[in-house]
KOLDO-116691 format. One line per 4 residues: number of its first residue (from 1); their letters; for each residue x, y, z of C-alpha. Coordinates in steps of 0.25 Angstrom, whole numbers, always signed. Example, Ala and Ser with C-alpha at 12.3 -4.5 7.8 and 13.67 -1.06 7.14 Angstrom:
2
1> AS> +49 -18 +31 | +55 -4 +29 $
END
This chain:
344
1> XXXX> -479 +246 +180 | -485 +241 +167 | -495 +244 +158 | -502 +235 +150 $
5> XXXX> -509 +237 +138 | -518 +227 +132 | -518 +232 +116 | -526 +221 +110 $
9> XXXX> -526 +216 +99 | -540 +218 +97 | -550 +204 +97 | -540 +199 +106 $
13> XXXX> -549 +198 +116 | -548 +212 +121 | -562 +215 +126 | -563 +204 +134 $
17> XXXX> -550 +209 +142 | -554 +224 +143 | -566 +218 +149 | -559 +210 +159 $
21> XXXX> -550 +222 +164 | -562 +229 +165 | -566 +219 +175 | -554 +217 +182 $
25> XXXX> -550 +231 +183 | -550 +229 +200 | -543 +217 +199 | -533 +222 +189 $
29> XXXX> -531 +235 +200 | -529 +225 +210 | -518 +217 +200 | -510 +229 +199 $
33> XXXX> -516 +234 +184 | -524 +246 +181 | -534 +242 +170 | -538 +258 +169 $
37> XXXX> -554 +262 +165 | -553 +267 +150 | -554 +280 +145 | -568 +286 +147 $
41> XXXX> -574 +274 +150 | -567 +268 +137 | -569 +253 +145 | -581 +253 +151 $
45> XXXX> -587 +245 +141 | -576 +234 +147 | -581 +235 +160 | -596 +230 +156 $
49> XXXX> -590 +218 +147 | -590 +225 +134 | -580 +226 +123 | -572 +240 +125 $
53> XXXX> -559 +248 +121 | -553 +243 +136 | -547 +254 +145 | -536 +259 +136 $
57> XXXX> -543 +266 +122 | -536 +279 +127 | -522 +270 +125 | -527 +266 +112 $
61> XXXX> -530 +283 +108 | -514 +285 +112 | -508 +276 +103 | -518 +271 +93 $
65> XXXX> -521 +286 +85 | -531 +277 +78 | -541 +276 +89 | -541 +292 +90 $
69> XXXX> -552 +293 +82 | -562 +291 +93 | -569 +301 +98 | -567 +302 +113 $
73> XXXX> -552 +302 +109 | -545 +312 +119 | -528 +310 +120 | -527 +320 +133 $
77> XXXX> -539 +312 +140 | -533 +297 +135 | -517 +301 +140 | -525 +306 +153 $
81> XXXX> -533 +294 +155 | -519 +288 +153 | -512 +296 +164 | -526 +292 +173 $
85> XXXX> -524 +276 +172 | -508 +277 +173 | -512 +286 +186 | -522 +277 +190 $
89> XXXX> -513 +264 +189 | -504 +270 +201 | -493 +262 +199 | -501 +248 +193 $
93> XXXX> -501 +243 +180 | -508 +248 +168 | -518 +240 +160 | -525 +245 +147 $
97> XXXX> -533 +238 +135 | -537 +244 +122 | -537 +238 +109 | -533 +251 +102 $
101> XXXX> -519 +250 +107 | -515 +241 +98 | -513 +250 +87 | -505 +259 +93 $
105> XXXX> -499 +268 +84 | -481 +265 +86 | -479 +279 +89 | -490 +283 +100 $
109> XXXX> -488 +270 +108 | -474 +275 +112 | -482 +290 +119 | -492 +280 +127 $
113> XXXX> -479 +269 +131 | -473 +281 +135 | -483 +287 +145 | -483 +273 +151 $
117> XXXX> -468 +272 +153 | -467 +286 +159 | -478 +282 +168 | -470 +270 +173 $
121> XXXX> -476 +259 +165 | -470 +249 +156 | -480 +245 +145 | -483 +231 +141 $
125> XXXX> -493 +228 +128 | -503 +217 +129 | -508 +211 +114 | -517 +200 +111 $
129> XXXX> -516 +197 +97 | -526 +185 +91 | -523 +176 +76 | -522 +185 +68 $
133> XXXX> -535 +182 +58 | -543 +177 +71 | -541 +193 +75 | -542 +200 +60 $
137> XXXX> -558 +192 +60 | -562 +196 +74 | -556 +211 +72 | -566 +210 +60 $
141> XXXX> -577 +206 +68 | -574 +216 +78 | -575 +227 +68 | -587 +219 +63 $
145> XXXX> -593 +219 +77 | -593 +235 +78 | -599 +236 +65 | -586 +243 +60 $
149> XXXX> -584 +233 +48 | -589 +244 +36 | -582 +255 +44 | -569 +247 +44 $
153> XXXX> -571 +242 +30 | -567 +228 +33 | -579 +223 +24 | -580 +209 +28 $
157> XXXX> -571 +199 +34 | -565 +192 +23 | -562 +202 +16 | -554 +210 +29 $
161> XXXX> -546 +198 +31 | -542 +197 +18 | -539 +209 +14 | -537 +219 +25 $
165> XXXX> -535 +212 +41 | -521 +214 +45 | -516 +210 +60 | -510 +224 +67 $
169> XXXX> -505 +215 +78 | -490 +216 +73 | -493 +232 +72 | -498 +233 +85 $
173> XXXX> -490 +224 +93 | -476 +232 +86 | -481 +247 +89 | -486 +241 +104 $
177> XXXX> -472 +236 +105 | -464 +246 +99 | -459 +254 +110 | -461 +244 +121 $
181> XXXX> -448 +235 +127 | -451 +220 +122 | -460 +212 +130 | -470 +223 +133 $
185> XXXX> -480 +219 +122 | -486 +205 +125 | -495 +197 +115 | -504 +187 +118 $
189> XXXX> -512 +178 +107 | -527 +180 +110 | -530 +166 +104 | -520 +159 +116 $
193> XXXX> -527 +166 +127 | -541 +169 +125 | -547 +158 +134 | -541 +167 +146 $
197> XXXX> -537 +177 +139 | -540 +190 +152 | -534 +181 +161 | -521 +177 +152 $
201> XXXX> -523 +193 +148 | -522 +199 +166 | -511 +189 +168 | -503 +196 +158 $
205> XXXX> -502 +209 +167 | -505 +200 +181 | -504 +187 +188 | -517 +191 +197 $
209> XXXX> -531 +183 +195 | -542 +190 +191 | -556 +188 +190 | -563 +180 +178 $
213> XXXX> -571 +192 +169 | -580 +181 +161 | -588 +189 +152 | -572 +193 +145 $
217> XXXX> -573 +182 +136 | -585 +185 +128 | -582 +201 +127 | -583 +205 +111 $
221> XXXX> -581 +191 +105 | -580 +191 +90 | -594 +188 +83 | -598 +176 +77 $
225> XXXX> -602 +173 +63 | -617 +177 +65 | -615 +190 +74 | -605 +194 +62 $
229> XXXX> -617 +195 +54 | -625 +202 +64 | -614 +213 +65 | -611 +212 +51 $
233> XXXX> -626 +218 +50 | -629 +227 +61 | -615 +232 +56 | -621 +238 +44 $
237> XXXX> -634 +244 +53 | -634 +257 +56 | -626 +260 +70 | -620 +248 +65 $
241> XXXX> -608 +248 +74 | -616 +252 +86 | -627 +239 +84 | -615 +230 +83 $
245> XXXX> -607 +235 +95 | -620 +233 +103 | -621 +219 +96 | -607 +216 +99 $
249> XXXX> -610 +221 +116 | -622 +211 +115 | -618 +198 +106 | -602 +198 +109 $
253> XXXX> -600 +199 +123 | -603 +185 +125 | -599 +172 +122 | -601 +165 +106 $
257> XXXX> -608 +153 +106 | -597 +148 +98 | -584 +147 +94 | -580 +157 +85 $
261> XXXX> -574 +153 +70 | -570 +161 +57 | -570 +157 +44 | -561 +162 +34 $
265> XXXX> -558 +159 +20 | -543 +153 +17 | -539 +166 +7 | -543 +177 +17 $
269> XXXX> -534 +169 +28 | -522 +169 +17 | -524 +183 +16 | -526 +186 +30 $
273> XXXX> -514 +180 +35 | -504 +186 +23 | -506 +198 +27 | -504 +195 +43 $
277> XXXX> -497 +185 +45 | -484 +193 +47 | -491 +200 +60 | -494 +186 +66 $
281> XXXX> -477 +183 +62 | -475 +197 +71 | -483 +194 +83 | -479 +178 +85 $
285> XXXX> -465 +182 +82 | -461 +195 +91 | -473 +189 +104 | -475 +175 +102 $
289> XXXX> -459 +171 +101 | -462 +166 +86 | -472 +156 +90 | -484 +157 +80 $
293> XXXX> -496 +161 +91 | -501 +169 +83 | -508 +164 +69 | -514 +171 +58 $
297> XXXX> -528 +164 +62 | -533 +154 +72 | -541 +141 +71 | -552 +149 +74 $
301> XXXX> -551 +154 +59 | -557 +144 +47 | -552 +144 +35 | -562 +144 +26 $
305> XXXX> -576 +152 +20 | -584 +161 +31 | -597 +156 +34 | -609 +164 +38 $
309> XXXX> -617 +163 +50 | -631 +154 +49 | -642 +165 +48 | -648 +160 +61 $
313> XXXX> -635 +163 +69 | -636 +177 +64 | -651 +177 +70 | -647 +172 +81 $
317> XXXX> -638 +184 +83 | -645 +194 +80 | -658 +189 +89 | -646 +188 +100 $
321> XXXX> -641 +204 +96 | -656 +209 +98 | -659 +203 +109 | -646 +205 +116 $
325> XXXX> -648 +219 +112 | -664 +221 +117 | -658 +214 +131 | -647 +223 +132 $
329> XXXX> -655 +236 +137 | -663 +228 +148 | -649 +221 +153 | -644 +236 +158 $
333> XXXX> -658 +240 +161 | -658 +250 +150 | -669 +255 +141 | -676 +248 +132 $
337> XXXX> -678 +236 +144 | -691 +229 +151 | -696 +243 +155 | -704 +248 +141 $
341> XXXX> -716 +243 +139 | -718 +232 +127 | -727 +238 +116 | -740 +230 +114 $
END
């Protein structure tokens, strides 16, 4: 028996997975793999298409201490929860996928690895790790997307790459692997398998087909230059984190109108890639058998001056947020639909 757990890295596609699973959990049952429901419900969000923690946030509580701080943290209920889905599996393999997971802390992984052995199961990591820049600027706009940027302090883009953004996956991947036999962490580039990147994910843990889940594509894409402004301001709103997670429910889970480009001036590159380009040496030298998959950026990345959206693209946006959001209720036939009367 195996158990699989997918630990990110995060903006490596992660939601788009979780969401999939979600979807296929009767197919995956019929594979063989358990993809258990979440903690309290910790998923449900992945079940309806929207971005989520995946099933195993109680994981992430066990071995990351950092993600403790949440409220409706409880270690006897999450090892219980645990025992549940190992009890449910009856004999199949495991599946779990949280992001937290990859900053397990080197001395709790071994307590977790070792309630899986005992229950007969041998443990193998999946990772997704992207170019390293590529994943520093969307991790950015992530945090920018939540309306965390002033809470984080990581000020403005330029000045995080240039003085602060540094790449864990060198961290990560050596305290997933550390008490693990080799060949039990696989990593796989983001940027190689992105135009099929569910379906190259399930063939890692089974040779079955499963079913096409469409709307996986489009799940918490990174924002283009005109709705960065637009979160850049309701940011600074008051419930500033709440107005941008509902903008990022409405304007994110779908497709961009275009291909999506940075632009980034030649010192904050230089600067960037001093300080990181040892992890990227770690990762294409102990998984990619020396080949150079992994780069410091893509093409994707300009070299040169960033350039600010046309104002009409950020009124376009905007009028698509609003009206996006008025529609919203009437969708799920809540309040606030067709059934008040207009005032004359």
């Amino acid at each position: 028996m195996k158990v699989y757990l997918h630990t990110g890295a995060g903006k490596t596609g992660t939601s788009a997975i979780q969401v999939a699973l979600a979807a296929l959990r009767p197919q995956l049952a019929e594979a063989g793999i358990l993809y258990p429901k979440g903690f309290a419900g910790t998923d449900d969000r992945s079940a309806r298409g929207q971005i989520s923690a995946g099933n195993g946030i109680a994981l992430g509580w066990l071995i990351n201490p950092a993600t403790r701080r949440q409220e409706s943290y409880d270690h006897a209920a999450a090892l219980k929860w645990l025992d549940d889905c190992i009890a449910e599996a009856a004999g199949r393999d495991l599946l779990f996928s949280n992001e937290s997971m990859q900053f397990a802390h080197r001395d709790e992984t071994p307590l977790l690895y070792q309630r899986f052995h005992k229950a007969g199961y041998e443990i193998q990591i999946i990772h997704y790790v992207r170019h390293a820049l590529d994943h520093a600027i969307s991790s950015y706009l992530q945090n920018l997307k939540r309306g965390q940027i002033q809470i984080r302090g990581m000020q403005d883009l330029e000045t995080f790459l240039r003085e602060s953004a540094t790449c864990h996956y060198m961290r990560s991947l050596q305290n997933l692997a550390r008490d693990l036999a080799p060949g039990k962490v696989t990593v796989r580039l983001y940027d190689e398998e992105r135009s099929a990147l569910v379906p190259n994910f399930l063939r890692l843990m089974s040779t079955q087909s499963f079913p096409e889940v469409p709307t996986a594509a489009v799940i918490n894409r990174t924002p283009d230059p005109a709705e960065q402004v637009v979160f850049s301001t309701l940011a600074g709103m008051p419930d500033g984190p709440k107005l941008c997670r509902i903008a990022a429910d409405l304007l994110l889970n779908r497709a961009s109108s275009s291909r999506l480009t940075h632009r980034v001036p030649a010192e904050v590159v230089d600067a960037y890639a001093k300080r990181n380009q040892p992890v990227v040496d770690f990762v294409n030298n102990t998984y990619f058998d020396g080949v150079e998959k992994l780069k410091i950026k893509s093409d994707s990345i300009v070299i040169g001056d960033i350039t600010r959206p046309a104002p009409e693209d950020v009124y376009r946006v905007f009028g698509d947020f609003f009206a996006l959001m008025v529609a919203e209720p009437r969708r799920r036939g809540g309040g606030g639909g067709g059934s008040r009367k207009r005032p004359k």
